[in-house]
C-alpha positions as CSV (number, residue, x, y, z in Angstrom):
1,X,-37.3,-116.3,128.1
2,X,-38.4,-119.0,130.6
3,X,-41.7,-120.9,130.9
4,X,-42.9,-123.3,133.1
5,X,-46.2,-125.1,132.1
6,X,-47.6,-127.3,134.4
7,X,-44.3,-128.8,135.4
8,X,-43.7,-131.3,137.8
9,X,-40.8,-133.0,139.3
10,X,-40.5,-136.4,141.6
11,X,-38.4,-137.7,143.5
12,X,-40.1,-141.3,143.6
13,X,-43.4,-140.2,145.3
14,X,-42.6,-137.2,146.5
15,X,-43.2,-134.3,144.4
16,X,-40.0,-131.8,144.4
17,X,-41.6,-129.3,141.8
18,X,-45.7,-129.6,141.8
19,X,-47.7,-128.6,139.2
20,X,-45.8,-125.1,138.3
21,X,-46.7,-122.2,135.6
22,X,-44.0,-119.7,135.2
23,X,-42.6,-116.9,132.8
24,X,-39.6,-115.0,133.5
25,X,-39.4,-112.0,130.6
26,X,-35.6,-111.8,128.8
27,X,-34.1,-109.5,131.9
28,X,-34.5,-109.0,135.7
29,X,-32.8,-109.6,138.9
30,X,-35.1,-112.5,141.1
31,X,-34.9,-113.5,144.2
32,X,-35.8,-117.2,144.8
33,X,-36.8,-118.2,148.4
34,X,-38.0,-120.8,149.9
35,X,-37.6,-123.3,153.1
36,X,-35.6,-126.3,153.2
37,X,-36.6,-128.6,150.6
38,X,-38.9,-126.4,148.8
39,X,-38.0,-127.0,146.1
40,X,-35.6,-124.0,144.9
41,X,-32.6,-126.2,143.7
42,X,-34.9,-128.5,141.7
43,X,-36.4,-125.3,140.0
44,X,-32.8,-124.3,138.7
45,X,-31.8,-127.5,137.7
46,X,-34.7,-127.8,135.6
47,X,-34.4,-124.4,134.2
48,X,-30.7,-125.7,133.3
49,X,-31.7,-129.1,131.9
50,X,-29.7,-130.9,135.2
51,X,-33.2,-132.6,136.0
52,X,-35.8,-133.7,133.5
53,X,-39.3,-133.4,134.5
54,X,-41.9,-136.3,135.0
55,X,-44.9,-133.9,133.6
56,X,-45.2,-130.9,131.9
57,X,-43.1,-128.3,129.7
58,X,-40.0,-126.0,130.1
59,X,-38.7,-123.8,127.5
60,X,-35.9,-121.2,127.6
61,X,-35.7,-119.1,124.3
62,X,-38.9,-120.8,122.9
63,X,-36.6,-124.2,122.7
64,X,-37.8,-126.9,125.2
65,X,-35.6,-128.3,127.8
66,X,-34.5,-131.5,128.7
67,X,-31.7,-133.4,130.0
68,X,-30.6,-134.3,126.5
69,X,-31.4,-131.0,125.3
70,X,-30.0,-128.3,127.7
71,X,-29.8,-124.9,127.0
72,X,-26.5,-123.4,126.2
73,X,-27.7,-119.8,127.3
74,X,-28.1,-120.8,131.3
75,X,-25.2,-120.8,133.9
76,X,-26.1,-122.7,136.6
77,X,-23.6,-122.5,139.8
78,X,-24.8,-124.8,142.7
79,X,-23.4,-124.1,146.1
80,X,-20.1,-126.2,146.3
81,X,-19.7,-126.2,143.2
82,X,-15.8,-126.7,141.9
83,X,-13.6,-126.6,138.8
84,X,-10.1,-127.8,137.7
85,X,-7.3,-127.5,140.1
86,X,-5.7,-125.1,137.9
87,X,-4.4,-121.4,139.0
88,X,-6.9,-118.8,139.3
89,X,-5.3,-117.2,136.1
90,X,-5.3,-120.0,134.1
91,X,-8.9,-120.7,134.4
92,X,-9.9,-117.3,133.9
93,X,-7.8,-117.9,130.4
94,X,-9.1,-121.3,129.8
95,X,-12.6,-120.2,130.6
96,X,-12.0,-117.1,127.9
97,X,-10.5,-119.3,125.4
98,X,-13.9,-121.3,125.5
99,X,-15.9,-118.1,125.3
100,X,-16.3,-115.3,122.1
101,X,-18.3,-112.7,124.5
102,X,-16.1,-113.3,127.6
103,X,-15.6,-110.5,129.4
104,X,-11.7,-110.1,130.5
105,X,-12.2,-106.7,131.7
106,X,-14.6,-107.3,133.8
107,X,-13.2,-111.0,135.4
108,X,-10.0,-109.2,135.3
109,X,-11.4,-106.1,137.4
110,X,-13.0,-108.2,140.0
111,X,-10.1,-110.7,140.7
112,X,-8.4,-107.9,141.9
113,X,-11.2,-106.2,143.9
114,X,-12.0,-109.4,145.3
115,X,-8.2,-109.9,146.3
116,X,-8.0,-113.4,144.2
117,X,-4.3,-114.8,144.3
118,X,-4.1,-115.4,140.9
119,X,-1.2,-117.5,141.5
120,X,-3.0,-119.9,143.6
121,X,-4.4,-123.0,142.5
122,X,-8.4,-123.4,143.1
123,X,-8.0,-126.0,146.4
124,X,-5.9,-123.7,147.9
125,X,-8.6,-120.9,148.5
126,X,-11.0,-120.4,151.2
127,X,-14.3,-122.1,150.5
128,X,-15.6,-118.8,150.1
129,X,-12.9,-117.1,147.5
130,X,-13.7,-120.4,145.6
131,X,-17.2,-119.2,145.1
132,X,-16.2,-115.9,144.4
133,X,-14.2,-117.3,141.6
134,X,-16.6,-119.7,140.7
135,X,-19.4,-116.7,140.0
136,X,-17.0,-114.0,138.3
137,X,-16.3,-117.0,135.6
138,X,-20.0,-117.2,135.2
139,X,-21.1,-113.4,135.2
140,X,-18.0,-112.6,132.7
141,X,-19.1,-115.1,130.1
142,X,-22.1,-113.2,129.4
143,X,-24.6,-116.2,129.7
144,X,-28.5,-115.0,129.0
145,X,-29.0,-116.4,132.0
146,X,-27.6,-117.0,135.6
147,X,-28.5,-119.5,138.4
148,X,-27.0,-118.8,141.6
149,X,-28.0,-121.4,144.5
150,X,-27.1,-120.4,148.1
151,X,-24.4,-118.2,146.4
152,X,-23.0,-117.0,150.0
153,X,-22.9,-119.6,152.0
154,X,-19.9,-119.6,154.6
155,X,-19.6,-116.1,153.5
156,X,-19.0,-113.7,156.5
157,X,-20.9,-110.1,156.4
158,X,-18.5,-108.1,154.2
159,X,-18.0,-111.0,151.4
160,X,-21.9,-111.0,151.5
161,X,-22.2,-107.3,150.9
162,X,-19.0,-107.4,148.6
163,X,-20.5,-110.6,146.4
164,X,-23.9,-108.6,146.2
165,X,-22.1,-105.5,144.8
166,X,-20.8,-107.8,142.3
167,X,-23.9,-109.3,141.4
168,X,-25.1,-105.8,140.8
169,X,-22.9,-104.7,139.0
170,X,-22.4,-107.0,136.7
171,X,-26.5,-106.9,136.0
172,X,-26.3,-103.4,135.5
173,X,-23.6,-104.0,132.8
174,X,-25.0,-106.5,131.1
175,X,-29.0,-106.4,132.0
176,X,-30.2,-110.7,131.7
177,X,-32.3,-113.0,134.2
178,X,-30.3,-113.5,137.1
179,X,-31.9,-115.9,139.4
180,X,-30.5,-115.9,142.9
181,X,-31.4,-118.5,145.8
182,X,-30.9,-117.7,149.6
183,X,-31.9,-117.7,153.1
184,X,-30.2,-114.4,153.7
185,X,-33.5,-112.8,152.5
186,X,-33.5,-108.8,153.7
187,X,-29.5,-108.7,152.7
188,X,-30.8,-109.8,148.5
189,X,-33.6,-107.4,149.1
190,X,-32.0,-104.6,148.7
191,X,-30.3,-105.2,144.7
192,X,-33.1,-108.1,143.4
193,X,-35.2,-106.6,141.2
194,X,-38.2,-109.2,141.5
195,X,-39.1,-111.9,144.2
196,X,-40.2,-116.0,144.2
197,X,-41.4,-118.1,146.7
198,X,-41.7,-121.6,146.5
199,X,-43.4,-123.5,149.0
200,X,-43.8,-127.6,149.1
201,X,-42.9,-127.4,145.6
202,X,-45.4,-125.0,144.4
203,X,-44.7,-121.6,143.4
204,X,-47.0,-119.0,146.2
205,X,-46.3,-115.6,144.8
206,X,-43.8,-114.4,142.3
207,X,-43.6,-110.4,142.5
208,X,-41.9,-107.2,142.3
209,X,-39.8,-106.2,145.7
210,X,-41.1,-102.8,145.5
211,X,-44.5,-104.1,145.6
212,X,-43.9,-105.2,148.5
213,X,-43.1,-102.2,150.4
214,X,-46.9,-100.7,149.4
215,X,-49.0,-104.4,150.4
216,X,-46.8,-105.6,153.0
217,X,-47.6,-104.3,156.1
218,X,-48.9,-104.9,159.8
219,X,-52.0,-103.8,161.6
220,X,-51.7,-103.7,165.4
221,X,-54.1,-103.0,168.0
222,X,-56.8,-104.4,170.1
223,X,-57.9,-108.1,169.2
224,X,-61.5,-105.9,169.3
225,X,-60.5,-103.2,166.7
226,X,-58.3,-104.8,164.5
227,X,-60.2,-107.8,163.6
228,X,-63.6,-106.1,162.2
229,X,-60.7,-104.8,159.4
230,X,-59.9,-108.4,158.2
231,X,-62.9,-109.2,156.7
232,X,-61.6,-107.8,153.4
233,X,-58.3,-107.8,153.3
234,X,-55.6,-111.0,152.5
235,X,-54.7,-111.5,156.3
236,X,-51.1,-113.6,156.0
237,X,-50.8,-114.3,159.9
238,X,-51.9,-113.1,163.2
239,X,-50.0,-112.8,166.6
240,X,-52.2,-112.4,169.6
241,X,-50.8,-111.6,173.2
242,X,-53.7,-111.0,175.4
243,X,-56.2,-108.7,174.4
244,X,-53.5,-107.2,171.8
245,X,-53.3,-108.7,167.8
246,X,-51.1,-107.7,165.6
247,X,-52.6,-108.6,162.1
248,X,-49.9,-109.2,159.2
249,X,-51.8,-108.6,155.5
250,X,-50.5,-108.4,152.2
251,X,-53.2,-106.4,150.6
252,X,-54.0,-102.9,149.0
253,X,-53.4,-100.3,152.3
254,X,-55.9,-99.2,154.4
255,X,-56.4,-95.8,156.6
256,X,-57.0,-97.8,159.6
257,X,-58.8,-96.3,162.7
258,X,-57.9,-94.3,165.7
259,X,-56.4,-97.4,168.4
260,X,-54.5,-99.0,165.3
261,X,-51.2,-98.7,164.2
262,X,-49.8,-99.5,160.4
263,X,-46.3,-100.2,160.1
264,X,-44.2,-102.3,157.6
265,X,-43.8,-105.4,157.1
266,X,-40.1,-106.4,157.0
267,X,-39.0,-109.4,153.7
268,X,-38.3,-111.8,156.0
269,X,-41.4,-111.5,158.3
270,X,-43.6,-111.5,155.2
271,X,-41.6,-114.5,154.0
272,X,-42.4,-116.6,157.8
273,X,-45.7,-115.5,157.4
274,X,-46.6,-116.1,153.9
275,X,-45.1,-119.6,154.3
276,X,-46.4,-120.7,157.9
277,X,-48.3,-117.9,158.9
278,X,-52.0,-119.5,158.6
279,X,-50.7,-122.9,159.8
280,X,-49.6,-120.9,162.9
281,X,-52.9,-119.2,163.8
282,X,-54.3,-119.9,166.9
């Protein structure tokens, strides 16, 4: 569905997208993550023909992508992003009028869930009931594909958890690539299917979440019996206090010795210490 071959981006010197090779199959449910200027937003916009790029390929359905030549089949919603200052009921009309496969039943059902004033116009709702709005439009039209950057920004903790069910619902209706940035990382863990980090503009792992819970993990103990077990193992980090380590690997498990512990490894820890871990080693 989507392919990246050797694809770079810059930003006059600086490389936003470096060198990347990427296939995402027809359907699954990823979560993108990254740091600050890693390069996530220049991945989607490239993936949605926003951004051409200065070397390599893209193609989505086996057509190649460019700024003059972008894909019909991706849905790309930046954070912010707005529409006309029309009611919330007319756009959801104007946006089915312009749509064969738009889902009213669905658009409709979540508008009301969602407690959407249909009767207000679009800059008269809260920043975050604008996003809502903003994404039901998108999931109802049935796109093959859906980019959602920083979807839940100034979102408190029960719009988070109310936009995720959406999200997931709508995937399980209608199974396609949805592509979903944040920092909120343990929250998207818990419905993404699949996981991508981007680092300095190059892609460091691309996985399944469940994999994670088997090869992340944490060895702890002392500095003198847990580091004779690195030797073989992808070590990600290490945290020393003293004569104590606690050893953070993303490996195949081990049945480690009497004197050390094995516990998981949380997302987001994995995600500090897949990103900065080995810089942070003392």
């Amino acid at each position: 569905m989507i392919k990246f071959a050797n694809v770079t981006k810059k930003y006059g010197g600086t490389a936003a997208v470096n060198r990347v090779s990427l296939e995402i199959p027809e359907q699954g449910f990823f979560c993108l993550l990254g740091r600050n200027g890693a390069g996530k937003t220049t991945l989607m916009k490239l993936i949605a023909g926003h951004v051409g790029s200065t070397d390599g390929e893209i193609t989505v359905d086996g057509k190649r992508v460019s700024t003059g030549r972008m894909p019909e089949c991706v849905n790309f919603i930046e954070s912010g992003s707005v529409q006309f200052n029309m009611k919330v009921s007319d756009l959801i009309a104007t946006a089915a009028a312009l749509q064969d496969d738009f889902d009213r039943d669905f658009a409709q059902e979540m508008t009301e869930r969602f407690e959407l004033n249909t009767g207000k116009k679009f800059r008269q709702l809260s920043f975050g009931m604008k996003t809502m709005l903003t994404t039901i439009i998108a999931l109802s039209n049935n796109s093959k594909i859906i980019l959602l950057d920083e979807p839940t920004l100034g979102f408190d903790a029960i719009m988070r958890d109310q936009f995720n069910t959406l999200l997931l619902e709508s995937y399980q209706a209608h199974p396609r690539v949805i592509i979903v940035s944040t920092h909120l990382i343990d929250e998207i863990a818990k419905i993404a299917e699949r996981l991508i980090i981007i680092d300095s503009g190059k892609i460091l792992l691309e996985t399944a979440i469940d994999d994670l819970d088997e090869k992340a993990y944490t060895l702890s103990g002392s500095s003198s019996l847990v580091m004779p077990l690195l030797g073989g193992l992808n070590c990600i980090g290490k945290t020393a206090m003293g004569s104590v380590m606690a050893a953070h690997i993303y490996d195949n498990r081990i049945n480690p010795p009497a004197g050390v512990a094995i516990d998981r490894l949380t997302l987001q820890d994995f995600f500090i210490n897949i990103v900065g871990g080995k810089r942070n080693e003392k």
